[in-house]
C-alpha positions as CSV (number, residue, x, y, z in Angstrom):
1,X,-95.6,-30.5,-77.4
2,X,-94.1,-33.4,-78.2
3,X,-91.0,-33.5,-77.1
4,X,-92.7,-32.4,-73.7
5,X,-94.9,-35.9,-73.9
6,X,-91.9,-37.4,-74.3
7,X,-89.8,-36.1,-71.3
8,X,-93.1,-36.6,-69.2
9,X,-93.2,-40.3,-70.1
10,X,-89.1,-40.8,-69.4
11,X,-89.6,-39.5,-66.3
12,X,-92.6,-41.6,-65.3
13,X,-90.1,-44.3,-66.4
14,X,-87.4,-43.5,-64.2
15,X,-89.7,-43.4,-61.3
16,X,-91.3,-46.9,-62.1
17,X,-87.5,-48.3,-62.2
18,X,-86.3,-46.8,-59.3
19,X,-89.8,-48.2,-57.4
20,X,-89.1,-51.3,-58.7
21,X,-85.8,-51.6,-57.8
22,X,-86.1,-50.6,-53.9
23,X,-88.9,-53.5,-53.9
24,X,-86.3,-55.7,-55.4
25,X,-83.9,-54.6,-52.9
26,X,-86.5,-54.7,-50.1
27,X,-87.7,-58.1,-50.6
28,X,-83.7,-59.4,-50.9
29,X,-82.7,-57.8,-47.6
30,X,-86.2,-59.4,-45.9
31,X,-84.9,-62.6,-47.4
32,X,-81.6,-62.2,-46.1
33,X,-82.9,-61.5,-42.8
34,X,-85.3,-64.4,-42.5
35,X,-83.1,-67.1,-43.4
36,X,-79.7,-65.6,-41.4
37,X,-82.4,-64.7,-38.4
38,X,-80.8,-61.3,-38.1
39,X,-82.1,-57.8,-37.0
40,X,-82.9,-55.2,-39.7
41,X,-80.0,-52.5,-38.8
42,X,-77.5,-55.9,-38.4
43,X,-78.9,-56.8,-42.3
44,X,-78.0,-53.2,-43.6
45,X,-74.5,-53.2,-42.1
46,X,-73.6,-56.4,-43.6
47,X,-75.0,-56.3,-47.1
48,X,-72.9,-53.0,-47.2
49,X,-70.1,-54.5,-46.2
50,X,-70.5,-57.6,-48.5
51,X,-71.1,-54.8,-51.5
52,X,-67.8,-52.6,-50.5
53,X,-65.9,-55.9,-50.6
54,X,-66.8,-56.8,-53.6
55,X,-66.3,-53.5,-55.5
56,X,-62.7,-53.2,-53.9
57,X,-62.4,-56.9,-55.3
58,X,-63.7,-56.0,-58.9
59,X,-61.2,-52.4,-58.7
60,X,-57.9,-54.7,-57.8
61,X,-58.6,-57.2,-60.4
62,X,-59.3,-54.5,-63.3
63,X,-56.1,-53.0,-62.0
64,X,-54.1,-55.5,-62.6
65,X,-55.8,-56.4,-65.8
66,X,-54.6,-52.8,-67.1
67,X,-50.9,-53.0,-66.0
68,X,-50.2,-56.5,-68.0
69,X,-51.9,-54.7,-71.5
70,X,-50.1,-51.4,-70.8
71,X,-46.9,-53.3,-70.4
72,X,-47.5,-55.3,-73.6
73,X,-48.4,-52.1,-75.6
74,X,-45.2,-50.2,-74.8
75,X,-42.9,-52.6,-76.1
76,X,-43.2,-51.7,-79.3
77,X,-42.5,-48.1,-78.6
78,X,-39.4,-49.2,-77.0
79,X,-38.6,-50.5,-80.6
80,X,-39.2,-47.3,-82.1
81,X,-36.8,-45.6,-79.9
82,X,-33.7,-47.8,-80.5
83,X,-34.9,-47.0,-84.4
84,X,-34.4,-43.1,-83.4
85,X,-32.5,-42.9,-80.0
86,X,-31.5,-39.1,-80.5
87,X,-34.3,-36.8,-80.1
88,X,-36.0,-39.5,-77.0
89,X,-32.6,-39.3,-75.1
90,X,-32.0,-35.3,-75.6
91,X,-35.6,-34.9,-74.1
92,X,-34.9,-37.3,-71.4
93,X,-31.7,-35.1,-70.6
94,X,-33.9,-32.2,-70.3
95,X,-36.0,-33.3,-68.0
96,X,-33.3,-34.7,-65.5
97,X,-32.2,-31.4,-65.4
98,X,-35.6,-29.7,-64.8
99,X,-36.0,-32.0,-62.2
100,X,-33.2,-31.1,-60.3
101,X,-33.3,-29.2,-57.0
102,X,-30.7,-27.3,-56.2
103,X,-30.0,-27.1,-52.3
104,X,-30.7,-23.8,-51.0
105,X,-28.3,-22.6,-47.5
106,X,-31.0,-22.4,-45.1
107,X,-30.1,-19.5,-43.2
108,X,-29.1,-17.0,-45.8
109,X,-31.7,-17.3,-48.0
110,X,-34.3,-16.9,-45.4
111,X,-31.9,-13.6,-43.9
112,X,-31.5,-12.4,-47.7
113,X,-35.0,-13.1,-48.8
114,X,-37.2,-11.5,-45.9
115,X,-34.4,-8.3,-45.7
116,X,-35.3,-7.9,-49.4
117,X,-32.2,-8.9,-51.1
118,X,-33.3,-11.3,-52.8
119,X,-36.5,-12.4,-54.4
120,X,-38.6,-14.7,-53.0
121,X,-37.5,-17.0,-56.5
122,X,-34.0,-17.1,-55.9
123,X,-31.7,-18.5,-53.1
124,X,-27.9,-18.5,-51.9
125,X,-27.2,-22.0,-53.0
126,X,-25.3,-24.2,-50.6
127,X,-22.5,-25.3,-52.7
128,X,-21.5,-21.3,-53.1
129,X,-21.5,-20.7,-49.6
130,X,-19.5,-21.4,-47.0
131,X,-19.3,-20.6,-43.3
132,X,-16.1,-20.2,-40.8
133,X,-15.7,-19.7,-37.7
134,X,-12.8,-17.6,-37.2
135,X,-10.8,-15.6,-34.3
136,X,-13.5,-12.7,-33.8
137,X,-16.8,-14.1,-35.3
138,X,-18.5,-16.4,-38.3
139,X,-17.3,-15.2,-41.5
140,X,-19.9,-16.0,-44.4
141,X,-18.5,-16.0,-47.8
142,X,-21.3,-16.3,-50.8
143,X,-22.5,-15.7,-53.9
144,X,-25.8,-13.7,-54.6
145,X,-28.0,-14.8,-57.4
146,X,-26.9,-13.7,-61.0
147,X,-28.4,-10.1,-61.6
148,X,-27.2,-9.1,-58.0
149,X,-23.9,-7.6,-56.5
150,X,-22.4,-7.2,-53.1
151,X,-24.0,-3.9,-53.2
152,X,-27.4,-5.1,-53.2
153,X,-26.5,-6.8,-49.1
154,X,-24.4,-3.4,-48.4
155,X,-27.7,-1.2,-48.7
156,X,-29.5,-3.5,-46.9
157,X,-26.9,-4.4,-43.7
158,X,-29.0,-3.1,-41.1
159,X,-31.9,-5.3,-41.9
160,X,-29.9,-8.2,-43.0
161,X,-28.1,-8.0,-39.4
162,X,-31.5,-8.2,-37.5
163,X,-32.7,-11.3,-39.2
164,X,-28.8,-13.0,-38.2
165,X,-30.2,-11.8,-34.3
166,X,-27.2,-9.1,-34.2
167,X,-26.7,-5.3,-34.3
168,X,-25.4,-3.5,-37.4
169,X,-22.6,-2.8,-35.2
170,X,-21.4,-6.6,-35.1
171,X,-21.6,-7.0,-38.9
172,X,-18.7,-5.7,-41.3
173,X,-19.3,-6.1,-44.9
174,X,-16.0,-7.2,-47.6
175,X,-16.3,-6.9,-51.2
176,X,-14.4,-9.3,-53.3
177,X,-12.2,-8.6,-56.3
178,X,-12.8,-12.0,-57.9
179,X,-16.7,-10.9,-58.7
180,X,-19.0,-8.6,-58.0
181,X,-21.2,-11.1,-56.7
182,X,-19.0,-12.5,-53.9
183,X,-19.6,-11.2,-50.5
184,X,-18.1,-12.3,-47.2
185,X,-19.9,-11.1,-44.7
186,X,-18.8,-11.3,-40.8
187,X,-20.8,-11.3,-37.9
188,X,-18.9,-10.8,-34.3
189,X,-19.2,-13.1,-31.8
190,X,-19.8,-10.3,-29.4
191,X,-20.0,-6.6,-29.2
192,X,-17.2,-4.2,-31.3
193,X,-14.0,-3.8,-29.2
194,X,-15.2,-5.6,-26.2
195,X,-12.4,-6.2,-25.4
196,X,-9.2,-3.7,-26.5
197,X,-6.7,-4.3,-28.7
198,X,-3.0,-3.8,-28.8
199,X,-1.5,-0.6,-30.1
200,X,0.0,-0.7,-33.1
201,X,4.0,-0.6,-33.5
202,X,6.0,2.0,-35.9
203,X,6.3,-1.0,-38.2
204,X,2.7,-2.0,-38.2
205,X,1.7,2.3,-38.8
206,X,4.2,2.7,-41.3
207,X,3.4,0.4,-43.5
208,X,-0.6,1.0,-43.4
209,X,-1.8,2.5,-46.8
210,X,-2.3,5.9,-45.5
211,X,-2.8,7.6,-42.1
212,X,-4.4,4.8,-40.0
213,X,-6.9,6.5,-36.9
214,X,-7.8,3.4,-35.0
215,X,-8.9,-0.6,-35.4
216,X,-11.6,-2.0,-36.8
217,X,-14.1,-4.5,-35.4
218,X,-11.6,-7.3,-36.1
219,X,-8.4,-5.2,-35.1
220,X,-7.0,-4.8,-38.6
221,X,-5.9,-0.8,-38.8
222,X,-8.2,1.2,-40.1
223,X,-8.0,5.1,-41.5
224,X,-7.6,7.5,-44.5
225,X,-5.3,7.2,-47.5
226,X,-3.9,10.7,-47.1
227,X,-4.4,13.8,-45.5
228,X,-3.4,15.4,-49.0
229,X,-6.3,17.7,-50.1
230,X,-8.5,16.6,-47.2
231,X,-9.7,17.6,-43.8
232,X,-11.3,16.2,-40.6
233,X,-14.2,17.2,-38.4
234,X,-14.0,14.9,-34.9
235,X,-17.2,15.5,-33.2
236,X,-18.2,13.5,-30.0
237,X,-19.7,13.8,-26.6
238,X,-17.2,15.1,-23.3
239,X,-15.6,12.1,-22.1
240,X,-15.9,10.1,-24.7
241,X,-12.0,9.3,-25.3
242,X,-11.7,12.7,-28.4
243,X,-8.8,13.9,-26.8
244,X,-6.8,10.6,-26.7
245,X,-7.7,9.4,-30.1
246,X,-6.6,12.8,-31.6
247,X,-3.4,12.4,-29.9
248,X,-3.0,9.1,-31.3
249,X,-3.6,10.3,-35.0
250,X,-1.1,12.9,-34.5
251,X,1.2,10.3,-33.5
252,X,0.3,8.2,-36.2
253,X,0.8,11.2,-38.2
254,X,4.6,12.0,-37.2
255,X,5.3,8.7,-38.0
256,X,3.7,7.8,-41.3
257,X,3.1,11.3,-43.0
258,X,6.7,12.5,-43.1
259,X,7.8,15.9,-43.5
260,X,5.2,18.2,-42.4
261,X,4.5,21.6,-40.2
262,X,1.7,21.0,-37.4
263,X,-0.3,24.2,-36.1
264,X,-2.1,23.4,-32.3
265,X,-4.7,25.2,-30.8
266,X,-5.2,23.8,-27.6
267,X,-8.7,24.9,-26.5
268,X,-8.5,22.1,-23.8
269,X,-5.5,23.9,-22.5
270,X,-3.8,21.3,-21.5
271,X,-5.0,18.4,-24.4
272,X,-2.7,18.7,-27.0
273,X,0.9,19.9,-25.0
274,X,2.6,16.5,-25.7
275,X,3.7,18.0,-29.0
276,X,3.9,21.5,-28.3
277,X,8.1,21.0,-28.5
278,X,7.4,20.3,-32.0
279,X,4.7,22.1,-33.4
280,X,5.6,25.0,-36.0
281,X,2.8,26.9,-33.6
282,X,0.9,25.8,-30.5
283,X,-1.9,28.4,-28.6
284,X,-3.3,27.2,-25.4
285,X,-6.0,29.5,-25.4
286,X,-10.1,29.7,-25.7
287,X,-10.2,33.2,-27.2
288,X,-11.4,34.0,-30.4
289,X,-9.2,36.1,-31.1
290,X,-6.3,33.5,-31.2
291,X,-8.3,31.4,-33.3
292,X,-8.9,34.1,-35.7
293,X,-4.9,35.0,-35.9
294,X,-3.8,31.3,-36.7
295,X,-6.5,31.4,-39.1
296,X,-5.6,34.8,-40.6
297,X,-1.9,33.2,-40.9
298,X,-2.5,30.0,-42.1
299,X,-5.2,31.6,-45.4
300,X,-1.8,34.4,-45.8
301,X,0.4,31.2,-46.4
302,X,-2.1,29.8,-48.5
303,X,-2.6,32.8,-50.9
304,X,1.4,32.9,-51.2
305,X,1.3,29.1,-52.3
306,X,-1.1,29.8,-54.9
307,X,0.6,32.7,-56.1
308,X,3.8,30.9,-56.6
309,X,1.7,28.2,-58.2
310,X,0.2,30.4,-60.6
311,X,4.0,31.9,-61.5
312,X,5.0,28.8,-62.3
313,X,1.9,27.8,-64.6
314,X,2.6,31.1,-66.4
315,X,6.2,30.4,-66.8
316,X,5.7,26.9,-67.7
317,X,7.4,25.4,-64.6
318,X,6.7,22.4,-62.8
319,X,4.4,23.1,-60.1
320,X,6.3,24.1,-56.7
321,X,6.3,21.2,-53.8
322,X,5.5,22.4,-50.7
323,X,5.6,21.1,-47.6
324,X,2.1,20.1,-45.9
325,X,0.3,21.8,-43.1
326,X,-1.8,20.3,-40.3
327,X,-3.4,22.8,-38.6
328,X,-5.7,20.8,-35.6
329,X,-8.1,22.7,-33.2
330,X,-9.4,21.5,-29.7
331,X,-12.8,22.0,-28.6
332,X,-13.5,24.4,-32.1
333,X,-16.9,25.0,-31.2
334,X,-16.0,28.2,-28.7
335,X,-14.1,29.7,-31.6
336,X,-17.4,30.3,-33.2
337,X,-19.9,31.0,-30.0
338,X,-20.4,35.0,-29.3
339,X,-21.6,36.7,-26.3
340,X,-25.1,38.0,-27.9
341,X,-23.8,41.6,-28.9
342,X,-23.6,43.3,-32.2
343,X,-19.1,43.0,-32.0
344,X,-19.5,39.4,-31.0
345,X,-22.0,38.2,-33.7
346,X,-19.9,40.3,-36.4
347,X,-16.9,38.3,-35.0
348,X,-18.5,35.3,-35.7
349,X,-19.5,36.0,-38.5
350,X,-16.0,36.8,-39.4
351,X,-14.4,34.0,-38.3
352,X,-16.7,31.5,-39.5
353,X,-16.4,33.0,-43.3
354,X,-12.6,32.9,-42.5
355,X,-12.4,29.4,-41.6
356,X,-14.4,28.4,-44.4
357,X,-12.1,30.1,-47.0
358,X,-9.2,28.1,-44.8
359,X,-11.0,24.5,-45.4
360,X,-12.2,24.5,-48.7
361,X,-9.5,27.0,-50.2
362,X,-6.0,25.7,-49.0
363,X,-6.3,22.3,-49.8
364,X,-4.7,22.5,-53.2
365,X,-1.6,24.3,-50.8
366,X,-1.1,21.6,-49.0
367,X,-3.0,23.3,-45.9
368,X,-5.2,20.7,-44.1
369,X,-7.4,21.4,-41.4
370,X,-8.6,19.0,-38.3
371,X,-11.7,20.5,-35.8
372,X,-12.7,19.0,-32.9
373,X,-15.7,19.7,-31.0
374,X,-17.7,18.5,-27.8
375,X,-20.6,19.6,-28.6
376,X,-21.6,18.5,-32.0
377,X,-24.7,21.1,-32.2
378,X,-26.2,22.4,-35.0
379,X,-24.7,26.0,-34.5
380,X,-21.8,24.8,-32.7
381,X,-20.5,24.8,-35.5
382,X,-21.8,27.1,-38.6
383,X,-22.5,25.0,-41.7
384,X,-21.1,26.9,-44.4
385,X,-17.9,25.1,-42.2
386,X,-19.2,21.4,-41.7
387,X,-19.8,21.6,-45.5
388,X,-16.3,21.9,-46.2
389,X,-14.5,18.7,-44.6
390,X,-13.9,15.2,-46.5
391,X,-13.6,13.2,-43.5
392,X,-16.0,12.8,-40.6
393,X,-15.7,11.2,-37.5
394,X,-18.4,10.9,-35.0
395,X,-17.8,9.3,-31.1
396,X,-20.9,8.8,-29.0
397,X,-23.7,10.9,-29.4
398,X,-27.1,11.2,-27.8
399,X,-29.2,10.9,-30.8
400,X,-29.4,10.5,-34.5
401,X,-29.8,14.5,-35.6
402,X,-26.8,15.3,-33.7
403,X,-24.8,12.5,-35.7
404,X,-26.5,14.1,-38.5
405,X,-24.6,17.5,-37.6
406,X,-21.2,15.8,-37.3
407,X,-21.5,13.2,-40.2
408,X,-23.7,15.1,-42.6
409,X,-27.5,15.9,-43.5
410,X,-27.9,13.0,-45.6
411,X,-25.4,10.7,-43.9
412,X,-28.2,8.6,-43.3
413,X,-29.2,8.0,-46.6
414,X,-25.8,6.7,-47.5
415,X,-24.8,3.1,-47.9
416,X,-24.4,0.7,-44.7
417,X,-24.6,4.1,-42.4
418,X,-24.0,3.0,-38.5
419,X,-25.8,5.0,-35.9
420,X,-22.9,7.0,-33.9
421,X,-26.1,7.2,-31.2
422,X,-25.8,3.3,-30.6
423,X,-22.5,2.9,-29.7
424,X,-21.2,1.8,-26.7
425,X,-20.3,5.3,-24.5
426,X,-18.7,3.2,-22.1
427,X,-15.8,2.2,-24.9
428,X,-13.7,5.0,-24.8
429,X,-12.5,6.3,-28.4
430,X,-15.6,4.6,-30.4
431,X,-16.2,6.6,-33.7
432,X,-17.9,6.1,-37.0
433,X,-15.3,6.7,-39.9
434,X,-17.3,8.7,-42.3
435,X,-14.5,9.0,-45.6
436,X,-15.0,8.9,-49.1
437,X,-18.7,7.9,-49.2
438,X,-18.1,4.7,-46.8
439,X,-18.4,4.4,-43.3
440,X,-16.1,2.1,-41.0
441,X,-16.5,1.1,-36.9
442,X,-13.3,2.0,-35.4
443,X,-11.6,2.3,-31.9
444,X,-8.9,5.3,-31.9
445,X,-5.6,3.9,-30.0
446,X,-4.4,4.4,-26.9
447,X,-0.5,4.5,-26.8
448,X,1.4,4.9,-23.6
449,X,3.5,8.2,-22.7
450,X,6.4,6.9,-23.4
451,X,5.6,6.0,-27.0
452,X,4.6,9.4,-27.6
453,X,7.4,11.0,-26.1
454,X,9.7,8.7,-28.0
455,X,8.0,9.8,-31.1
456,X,8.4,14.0,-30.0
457,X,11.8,13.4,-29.1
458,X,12.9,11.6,-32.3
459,X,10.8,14.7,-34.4
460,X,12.6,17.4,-32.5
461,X,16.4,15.7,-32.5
462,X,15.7,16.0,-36.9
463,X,14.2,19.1,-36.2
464,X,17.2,20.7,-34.4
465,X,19.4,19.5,-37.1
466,X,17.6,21.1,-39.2
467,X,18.1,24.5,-38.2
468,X,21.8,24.3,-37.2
469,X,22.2,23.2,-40.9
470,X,20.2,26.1,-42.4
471,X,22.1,29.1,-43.6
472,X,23.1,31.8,-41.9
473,X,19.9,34.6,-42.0
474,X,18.5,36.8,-39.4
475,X,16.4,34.3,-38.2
476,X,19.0,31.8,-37.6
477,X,21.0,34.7,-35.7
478,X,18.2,35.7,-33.7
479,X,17.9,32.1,-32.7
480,X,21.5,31.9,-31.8
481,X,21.2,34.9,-29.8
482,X,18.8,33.9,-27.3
483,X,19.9,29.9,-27.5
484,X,23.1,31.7,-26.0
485,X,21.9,33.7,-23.2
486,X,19.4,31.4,-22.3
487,X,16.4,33.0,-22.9
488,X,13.1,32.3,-24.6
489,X,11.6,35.8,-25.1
490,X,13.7,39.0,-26.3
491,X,12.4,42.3,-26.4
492,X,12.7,44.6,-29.8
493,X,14.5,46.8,-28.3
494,X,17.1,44.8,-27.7
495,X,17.2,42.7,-30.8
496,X,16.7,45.2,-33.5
497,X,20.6,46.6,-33.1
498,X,22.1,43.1,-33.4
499,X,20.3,42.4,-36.6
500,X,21.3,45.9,-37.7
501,X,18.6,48.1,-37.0
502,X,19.7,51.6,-36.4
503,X,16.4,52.9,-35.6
504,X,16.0,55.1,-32.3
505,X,12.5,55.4,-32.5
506,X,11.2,52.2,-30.8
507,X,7.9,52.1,-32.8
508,X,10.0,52.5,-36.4
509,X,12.1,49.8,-35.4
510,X,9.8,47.3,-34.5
511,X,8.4,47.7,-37.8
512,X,11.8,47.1,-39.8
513,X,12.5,44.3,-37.7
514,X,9.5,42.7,-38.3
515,X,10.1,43.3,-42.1
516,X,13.6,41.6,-41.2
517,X,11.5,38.7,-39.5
518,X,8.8,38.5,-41.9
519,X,6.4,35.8,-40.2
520,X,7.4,35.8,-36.7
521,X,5.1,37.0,-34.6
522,X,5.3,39.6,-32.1
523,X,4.8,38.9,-28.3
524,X,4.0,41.2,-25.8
525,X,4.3,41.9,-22.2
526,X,3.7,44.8,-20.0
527,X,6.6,46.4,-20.3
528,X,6.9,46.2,-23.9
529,X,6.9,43.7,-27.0
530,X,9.4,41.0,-28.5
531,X,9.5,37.6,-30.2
532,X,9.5,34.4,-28.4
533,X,12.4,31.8,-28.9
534,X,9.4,29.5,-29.9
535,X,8.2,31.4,-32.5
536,X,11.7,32.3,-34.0
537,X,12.2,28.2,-34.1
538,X,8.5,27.4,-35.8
539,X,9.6,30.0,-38.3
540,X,12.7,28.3,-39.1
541,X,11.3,25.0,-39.5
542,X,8.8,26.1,-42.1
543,X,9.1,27.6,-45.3
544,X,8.3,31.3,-46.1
């Protein structure tokens, strides 16, 4: 109770005073008023005025008051210092350098940061960044943050080239071989190959590190390292320049690649004749059939390599060298299409298990295979085939899942993919280079006639020689035979008694002439069946 009394009566206090101080306050402002004569709202204003200036007066004063004894205080912990300097000036070094800002490069870190590069903590500092401007676009060449890699912008290009204001198509990506944090990025002035460059010279393809199919975005030569072990699917849109940059890959081929046998099937008819002169077989022809004859051949030649391979591993001899095969089909998918029926599906079916056993089978050999195909649909062709090839190259398509059937189910989950359904279709010989887990713009080239000519005629001149200098076999006299009259078919009939058959049946001597000939095949025409002069040469050129 009586600490309530007490509260009561403090209370009744503070009233009183604060009564007594507005009458104090009243009577000085009724005062001021009388003697100055003023109005009471003119009397408020200017005793609050008088009271701020007066407070701001007392503040400045005490202000300065303060400074002069804080100044005098620290002087003798100035003293202490100089008795101590080392631990004062480490912490003072310290804090400099916690206080310093590095300069961020405006425009990467805010690319890198919102495309989730980097963190939203760390920045592409300026002094490890530069930018160029060179021939073909602005090169940047960084450094990303310690604890990233030039991987860490590769998974992201796509994104990272939005936020520059380009396409992935106008970005190509460099790693460096100083650090794994250096990248140098460029970004093209304009679209890939808008404008076309020159085709390379024999100098310029033979000393490429590999087989090179086309130019990048800058116009450096791009391609494979080998065709050694490895095969090719092409798969494009009609009209959409396949043809043309095949033909330059064989080309590129003949002059780079050496010594090697080349196996056409011209489904085009008419697409792949330039080398025909110099092909160890060329088939113009759409019919399965054909197809399923190379085919047969080609896995026959295989099974022989590996045979001799295994001799030698038994015998403890080197391994034999042989010499490789390129075996290159035009417009593949109607090698694998049927007509609905029970024989046609089992066809197929045939031919599709067959060309499997070709790609992923022959390529210890030396057996490669390259399929081309217009229409790059998912049964076009089967995928127990598509599986099988190492390389992938994809021209213009209309939409993403049928890049997805050319470059590979999970293409898109790869690093840096480019959308083949983006490109340009009015750049002839566009393609994404899908090739040992990377993937590279490209524009196939375009060489002149005469180049390729040039190229066929030199091949066939060391070809020629070749087989005047080989020994002298039934082949080479069979060759001899019909280079002498003129001809390029002979009939069995006829040939069988100058290599030495004595046969009179025509059916038995066929068959020991083709056990003479082992390899060749036969040709036939109405009135009976032979060997072609091309066919006798092909054999000659390659091994048995």
């Amino acid at each position: 109770m009586g600490k309530r009394n007490q509260a009561e009566e403090d209370l009744y206090a503070q009233a009183a005073g604060g009564i007594g101080g507005l009458a104090i306050a009243a009577g000085i402002l009724a005062a001021i008023k009388d003697k100055l004569g003023l109005s009471w709202p003119a009397t408020l204003l200017l005793t609050a005025g008088a009271l701020v200036a007066l407070g701001y007066g007392i503040w400045k004063a005490r202000t300065a008051i303060m400074r002069r004894l804080s100044g005098s205080a620290q002087q003798p912990k100035a003293a202490l210092k100089q008795d101590a300097p080392a631990a004062p000036q480490a912490s003072e070094t310290e804090a400099d350098q916690a206080d310093v800002v590095i300069p961020a490069h405006p425009e990467l870190t805010a690319a890198l940061r919102t495309a989730g590069v980097i963190g939203r903590e760390e920045i592409i500092r300026l002094d490890e960044a530069t930018v160029t401007d060179v021939r073909t676009g602005d090169l940047y060449d960084f450094l990303v943050p310690k604890g990233r890699t030039y991987e860490d912008v590769e998974k992201r290009l796509g994104t990272v080239a939005g936020m520059l204001g380009v396409t992935r198509l106008h970005l190509k990506l460099e790693r460096s071989r100083d650090t794994e944090r250096r990248v140098k990025l460029l970004k093209l002035h304009e679209p890939p190959f808008t404008r076309l460059f020159t085709a390379p010279t024999r100098e310029q393809i033979t000393s490429f590190a590999g087989i090179p199919l086309g130019h990048d975005v800058t116009g450096q030569l791009a391609g494979v390292p080998t065709f050694d072990k490895a095969s090719l699917l092409v798969a494009g849109m009609t009209q959409m320049g396949k043809t043309t940059l095949v033909n330059g890959v064989i080309t590129c081929l003949l002059i780079a690649y050496g010594e090697f046998e080349l196996y056409l099937l011209d489904g085009k008819f008419c697409g792949l004749t330039k080398f025909e002169k110099i092909a160890a077989r060329y088939e113009s022809s759409d019919d399965p059939a054909v197809f399923e004859q190379m085919v047969d051949e080609l896995n026959n030649r295989s099974d022989k390599r590996y045979k001799q391979l295994k001799e030698a591993i038994q015998n403890r001899q080197p391994a034999p060298t042989f010499k490789p095969v390129i075996f290159i089909v035009d417009e593949a998918a109607d090698f694998f299409a049927h007509d609905e029926s029970k024989e046609g599906k089992e066809q197929a079916r045939r031919i599709a298990e067959k060309t499997r056993s070709l790609v992923a089978k022959s390529l210890e050999s030396g057996i490669s295979t390259v399929l081309m195909t217009q229409r790059p649909s998912t049964n076009a062709i089967p995928v127990v085939v598509r599986d099988q090839f190492l390389y992938r190259l994809c021209l213009y398509v209309a939409s993403a899942g049928t890049a997805k059937v050319a470059l590979g189910d999970t293409y898109f989950e790869t690093v840096a993919p480019i959308n083949p359904a983006l490109l340009d279709p009015d750049i002839k010989g566009q393609a994404v280079l899908f090739a040992q887990g990377r993937t590279t713009l490209l524009r196939g080239f375009c060489f002149d006639d005469a180049f390729i000519w040039s190229v066929v005629d030199e091949i066939q001149a060391r070809q020629q020689k070749t087989v005047e200098a080989a020994p002298d076999t039934p082949l080479s006299r069979a060759i001899g035979l019909m280079q002498s009259k003129g001809i390029d078919f002979i009939y069995t009939t006829e040939l069988a008694p100058f290599l030495g058959v004595t046969e009179s049946d025509p059916s038995k001597a066929g068959n020991e002439l083709a056990e003479i000939l082992k390899g060749v095949p036969r040709a036939r025409k109405t009135d009976g069946r032979g060997y072609r002069l091309d066919a006798l040469l092909a054999a000659a050129k390659s091994e048995s």
